[in-house]
Residue, then its C-alpha position, 0 to 999 in steps of 0.5 A: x737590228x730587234x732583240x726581245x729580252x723578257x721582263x715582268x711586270x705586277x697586276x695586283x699581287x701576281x706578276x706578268x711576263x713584259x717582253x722587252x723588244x728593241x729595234x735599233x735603226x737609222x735615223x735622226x738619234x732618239x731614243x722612245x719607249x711606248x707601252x704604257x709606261x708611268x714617269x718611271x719608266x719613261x726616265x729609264x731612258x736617261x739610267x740606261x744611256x749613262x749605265x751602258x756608257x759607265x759601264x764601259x760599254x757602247x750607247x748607240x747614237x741612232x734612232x732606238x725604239x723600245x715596246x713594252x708589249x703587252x701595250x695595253x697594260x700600264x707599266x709602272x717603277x724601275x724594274x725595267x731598267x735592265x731588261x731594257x739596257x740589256x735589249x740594246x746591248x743585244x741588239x747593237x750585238x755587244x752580248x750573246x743573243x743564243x740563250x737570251x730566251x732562257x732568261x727573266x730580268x728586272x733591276x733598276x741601274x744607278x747611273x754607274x752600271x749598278x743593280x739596285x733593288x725594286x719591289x714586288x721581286x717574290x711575285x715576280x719570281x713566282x710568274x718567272x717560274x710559271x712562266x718556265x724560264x730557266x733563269x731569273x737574274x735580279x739585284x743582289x739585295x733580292x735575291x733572298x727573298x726571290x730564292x725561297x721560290x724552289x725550282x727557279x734558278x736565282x741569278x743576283x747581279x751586283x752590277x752590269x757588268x756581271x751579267x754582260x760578261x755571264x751571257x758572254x760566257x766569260x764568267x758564270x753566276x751560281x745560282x742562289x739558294x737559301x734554307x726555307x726550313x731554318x727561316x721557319x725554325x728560327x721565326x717561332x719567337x716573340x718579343x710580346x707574350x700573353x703571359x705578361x698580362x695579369x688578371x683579364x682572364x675572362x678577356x683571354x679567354x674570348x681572345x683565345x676562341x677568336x683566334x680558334x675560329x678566326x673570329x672578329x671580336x670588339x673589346x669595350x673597356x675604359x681606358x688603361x685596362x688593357x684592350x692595346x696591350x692584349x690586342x697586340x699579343x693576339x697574333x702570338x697565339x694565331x696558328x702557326x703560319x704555312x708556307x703558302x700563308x708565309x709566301x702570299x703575305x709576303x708577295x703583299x709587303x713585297x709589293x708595297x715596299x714594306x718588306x724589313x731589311x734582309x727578311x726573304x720570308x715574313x714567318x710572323x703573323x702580321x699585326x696592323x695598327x692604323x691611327x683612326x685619321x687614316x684615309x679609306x685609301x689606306x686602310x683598303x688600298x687604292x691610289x693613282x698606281x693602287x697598293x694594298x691598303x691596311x686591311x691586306x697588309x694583315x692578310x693572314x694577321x690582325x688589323x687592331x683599330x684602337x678608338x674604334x668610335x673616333x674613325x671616320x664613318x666612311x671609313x669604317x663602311x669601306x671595311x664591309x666588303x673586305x670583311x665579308x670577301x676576304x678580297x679588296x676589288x679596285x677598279x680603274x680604267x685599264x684594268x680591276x685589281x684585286x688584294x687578298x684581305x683575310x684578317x682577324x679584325x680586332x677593335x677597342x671601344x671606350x664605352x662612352x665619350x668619357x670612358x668610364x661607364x663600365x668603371x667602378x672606381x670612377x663616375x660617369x659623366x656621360x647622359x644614356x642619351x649621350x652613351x647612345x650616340x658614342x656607340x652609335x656612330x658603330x653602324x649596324x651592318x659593320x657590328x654585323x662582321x664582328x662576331x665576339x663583343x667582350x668587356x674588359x674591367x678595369x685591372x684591380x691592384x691585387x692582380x697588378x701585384x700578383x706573382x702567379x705565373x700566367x699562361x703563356x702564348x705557346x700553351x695558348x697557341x697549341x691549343x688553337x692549333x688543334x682546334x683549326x685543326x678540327x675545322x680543316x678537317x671538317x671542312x677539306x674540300x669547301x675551300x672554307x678553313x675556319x667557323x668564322x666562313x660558315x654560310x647560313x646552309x652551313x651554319x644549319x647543317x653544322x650548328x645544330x642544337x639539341x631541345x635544350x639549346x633552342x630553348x636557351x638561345x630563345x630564352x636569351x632572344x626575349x630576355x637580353x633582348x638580342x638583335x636578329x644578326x646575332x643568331x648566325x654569329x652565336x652560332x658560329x662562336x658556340x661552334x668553335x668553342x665546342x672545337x675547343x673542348x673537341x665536342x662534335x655537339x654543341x652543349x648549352x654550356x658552349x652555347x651560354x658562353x658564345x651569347x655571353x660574348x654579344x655586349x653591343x646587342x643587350x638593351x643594355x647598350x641601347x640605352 
């Protein structure tokens, strides 16, 4: 007796069709899954067999065989528990078999019959729908986040005992549905807001061209003036998330197992805040059964490294390809994987080992020699990813005790909306979305400055001492900040502002 039931299994972010073939014959009793299968799927065997006999059903004491086809490819967690419970009872005849074939299943069984939840289930309901099943049955607790993938018929199973008597005919499943359109309107809300940050107006501002043309931008400051407290308000005034940005973030923390508590879709921009001992493992992802590292976890988001000098070396190297990609590429013997890693980086620098060089109201006990080797342990080619540097003084009281009503995040994000709005219309079709993604020919052809401007960017080469990396990075910061006033030129005054914003390169810092 041989049953086929259709499972699915991940290859990164995307799922792929796992065909669950069971053959039931005589024999001495055992009961043997092959196809690659990690320490998960091998102790399915003992949830299947004690699932069907709770569930009151029969276990057949003969020789079982399950293949997970296709063979070559590593299986791993327990989403397959129910496809393969299921391949038994079709093959023993103890459920139809007619339109088995219409059908995906995943879920995990506790040994009571029940569906428990498993990771990853929106990238498995988007490779069921491209797969053209008909019905995609899942745990319960799933079946939200599964249900925002329309055209797919969503099954949810408490236990089963339900989908046995559903493909017996005796009790149907209704299909589940929910409002993707309420999700996105009720997501629009924060609990940060920029309007509770006094003074710093000159930080804002840089923040707010960063967050225009999805700039990287490193804030140097002594410690308390505020660089933790405004990076973690950059994601408020990010534009508004699509719903192919809003279902790509998801499949992310779907698969890492970090999606929160009855949440289908992640509207939010996400905001990641890795401690600086964290491994390069973590922070781009990796390990014996890979998973997404920090940097894709704040796909679409923020990545904030906070005491940026403190990390590992290595650390920071790891981040070089990522940055410049947008992807993370990790290879193993069977196969290469590949996460999606577009975040806006956002790092914080104390200006010396004791943080209060740029400090006016307190004395520096740092040599030049010393300030030199703190910021030196920031390599040349990771400051070559981060377009904006900006100083952030020390708040004075009077602004602390300031009653003036500051801007907040929803002003400050309109306006961001229209200038990402200009530069996906400049660039439709060059599956590029923002100035930070401009190549040299593009910088060239796009950046253009008049005699005046040439003169003042050669002028600010020889007197501040510019490095050669900052030439395409001013460029492209002086080309958002046009977008933001919706200047088609670059003016000097856009020009003058984009230089002012690369601290790290002046002889200043080079002691």
């Amino acid at each position: 007796m041989l049953s086929k039931v259709k499972s699915c299994g991940l290859m990164g972010i995307d799922g792929y069709v796992i065909e669950v073939e069971t053959d039931i014959s005589s024999g001495i009793p055992a009961f043997e899954i092959v196809g690659l299968g990690d320490v998960a799927v091998k102790e399915s065997k003992e949830r299947v067999r004690a699932s069907i006999h709770n569930t009151g059903l029969d276990f057949p004491v003969r020789r079982i065989t399950v293949n997970l086809a296709p063979a070559n490819m590593k299986k791993e967690g327990s989403a397959l528990d129910l496809p393969i419970a299921l391949g038994i009872l079709a093959a023993t005849q103890q459920i139809s078999t007619e339109q088995l074939g219409k059908y995906m299943f995943v879920g995990e069984l506790s040994l009571d019959g029940e569906v428990k939840p498993v990771n990853g289930i929106l990238s498995m309901a988007v490779c069921a729908l491209q797969s053209e099943v008909e019905y995609f049955v899942l745990p319960e607790a799933n079946a939200d986040e599964a249900a925002v993938v329309k055209g797919l018929n969503v099954l949810p199973v408490r236990n089963m005992s339900e989908i046995v008597e559903h493909l017996n005919g005796k009790k149907q499943i209704e299909t589940h549905r929910i409002d993707i359109d309420g999700i996105f309107k009720n997501s629009i809300s924060h609990e940060l807001d920029f309007a509770d940050v006094k003074g710093q107006e000159n930080v804002k501002r840089a923040l707010e061209v960063a967050a225009s043309g999805a700039h990287n931008c490193l804030m140097i400051g002594s410690p308390g003036s505020g660089k933790t407290m405004l990076a973690k308000r950059l994601p408020t005034i990010l534009p508004t998330m699509t719903f192919e940005e809003a279902l790509e973030v998801t499949k992310i923390h779907s698969i890492a197992g970090l999606l929160p508590p009855k949440t289908s879709l992640i509207t939010s921009r996400p905001f990641r805040s890795p401690h600086h001992t964290v491994s390069n493992v973590s922070l781009v992802g990796g390990g014996r059964y890979p998973k997404p590292g920090e940097i894709s976890l704040a796909h679409y988001g923020v990545l904030f490294l906070d005491e940026l000098p403190e990390f590992a070396k290595d650390a920071l190297e790891v981040l070089r390809q990522p940055l410049e990609d947008g992807m993370v590429t990790i290879s193993r013997v069977n196969a290469s994987l590949s996460y999606p890693a577009k975040a806006t980086l956002i790092c914080a620098a104390n200006p010396c080992k004791c943080g209060n060089l740029l400090d006016p109201a307190r004395q520096c006990s740092c040599t030049p020699k010393q300030v030199q080797a703190y910021l030196g342990r920031l390599s040349g080619p990771l400051l070559d990813r981060i377009d904006i540097h900006i100083e952030v003084a020390s708040v004075k009281y009077k602004e602390l005790e300031s009653t003036k009503e500051e801007e907040n995040s929803a002003v400050i994000r309109e306006r961001v909306n229209k200038a990402r709005r200009i530069q996906l219309e400049r660039y439709k079709g060059m599956e590029i979305y923002s100035n930070s993604q401009l190549t040299p020919s593009m910088i060239n052809k796009y950046c253009r400055l008049d005699e005046k401007g040439r003169e003042l960017l050669k002028n600010s080469f020889e007197k501040l001492g510019l490095s050669a990396r900052a030439h395409s990075r001013i460029l492209k910061v002086a080309r958002t900040i046009a977008d933001m006033e919706e200047s088609e030129e670059i003016k000097t005054s856009h020009l003058a502002e984009a230089i002012q914003y690369r601290s790290l390169d002046r002889k200043f810092w080079c002691g």
